[in-house]
C-alpha positions as CSV (number, residue, x, y, z in Angstrom):
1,X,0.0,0.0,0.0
2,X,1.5,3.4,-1.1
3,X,0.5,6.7,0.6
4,X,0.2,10.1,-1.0
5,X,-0.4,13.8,0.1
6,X,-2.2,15.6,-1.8
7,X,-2.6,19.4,-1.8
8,X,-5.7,21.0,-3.8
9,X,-5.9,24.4,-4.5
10,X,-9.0,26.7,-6.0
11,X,-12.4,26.9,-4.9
12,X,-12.9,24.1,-3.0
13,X,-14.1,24.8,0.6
14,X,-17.9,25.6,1.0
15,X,-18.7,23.8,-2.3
16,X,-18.8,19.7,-0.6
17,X,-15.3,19.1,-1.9
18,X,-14.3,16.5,1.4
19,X,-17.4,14.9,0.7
20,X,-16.9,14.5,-3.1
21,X,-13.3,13.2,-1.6
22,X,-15.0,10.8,0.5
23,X,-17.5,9.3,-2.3
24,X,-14.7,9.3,-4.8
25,X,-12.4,7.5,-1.8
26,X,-15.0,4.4,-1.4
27,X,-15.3,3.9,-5.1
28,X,-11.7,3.7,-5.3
29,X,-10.7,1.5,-2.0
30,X,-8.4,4.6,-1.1
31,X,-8.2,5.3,2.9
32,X,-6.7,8.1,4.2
33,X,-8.6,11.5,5.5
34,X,-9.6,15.2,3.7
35,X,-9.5,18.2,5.5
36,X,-9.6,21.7,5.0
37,X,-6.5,24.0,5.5
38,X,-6.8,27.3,6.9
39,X,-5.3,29.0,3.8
40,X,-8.1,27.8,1.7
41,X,-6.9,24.2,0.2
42,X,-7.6,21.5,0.9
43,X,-5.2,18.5,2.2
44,X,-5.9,14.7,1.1
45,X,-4.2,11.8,2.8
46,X,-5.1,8.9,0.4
47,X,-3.3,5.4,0.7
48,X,-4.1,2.4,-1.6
49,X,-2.8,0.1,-4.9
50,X,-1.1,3.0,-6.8
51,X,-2.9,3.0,-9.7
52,X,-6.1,3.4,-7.8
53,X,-4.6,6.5,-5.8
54,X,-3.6,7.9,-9.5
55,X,-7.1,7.6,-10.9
56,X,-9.0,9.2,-8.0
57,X,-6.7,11.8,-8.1
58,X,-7.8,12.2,-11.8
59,X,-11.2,12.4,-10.0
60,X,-10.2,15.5,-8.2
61,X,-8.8,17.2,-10.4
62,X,-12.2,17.5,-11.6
63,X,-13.7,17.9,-8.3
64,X,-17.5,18.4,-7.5
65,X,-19.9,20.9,-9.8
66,X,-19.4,24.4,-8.0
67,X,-15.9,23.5,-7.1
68,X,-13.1,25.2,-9.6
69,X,-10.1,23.2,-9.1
70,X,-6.8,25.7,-9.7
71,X,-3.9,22.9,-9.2
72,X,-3.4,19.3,-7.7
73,X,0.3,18.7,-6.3
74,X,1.2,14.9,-5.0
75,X,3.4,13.7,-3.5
76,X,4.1,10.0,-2.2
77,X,5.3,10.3,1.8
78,X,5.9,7.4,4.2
79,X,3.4,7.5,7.2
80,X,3.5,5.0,10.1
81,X,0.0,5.3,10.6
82,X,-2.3,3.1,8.1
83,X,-6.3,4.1,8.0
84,X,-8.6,1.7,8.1
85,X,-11.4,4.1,6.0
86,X,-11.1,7.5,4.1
87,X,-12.2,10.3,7.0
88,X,-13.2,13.6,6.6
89,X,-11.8,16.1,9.0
């Protein structure tokens, strides 16, 4: 299982962006958390089979239908911690 941080930047707080996360999460298998920064992004945790992580980041890049998703930066970190589920913070 790899993990990945992801950082995603536009319009996505106050538009159900975690919760897109999370729906997008279970159709993928990915676990891992969303939660919004304070500086208007927001920060996915997402661990799973790499090419599953790599098409529900594809997802979103997208993002939900008022969401305007500027840029999507991953990067693959080591964690001790392994998440049972995707969360949403």
């Amino acid at each position: 299982m790899k993990s990945f941080r992801i950082i995603i930047s536009g319009v996505v707080q106050g538009v159900g962006f975690r919760y897109f996360c999370f729906k997008k999460a279970v159709e993928y298998n990915i676990s891992g958390y969303a939660k919004n920064l304070i500086n208007g992004d927001v920060e996915v945790i997402a661990q799973g089979e790499e090419g599953l992580v790599n098409d529900f980041v594809k997802e979103l890049k997208i993002g939900p239908r008022y969401s305007n998703v500027k840029s999507v930066n991953m990067e693959k970190i080591d964690v001790e911690k392994e998440y049972p589920q995707f969360l949403i913070y």
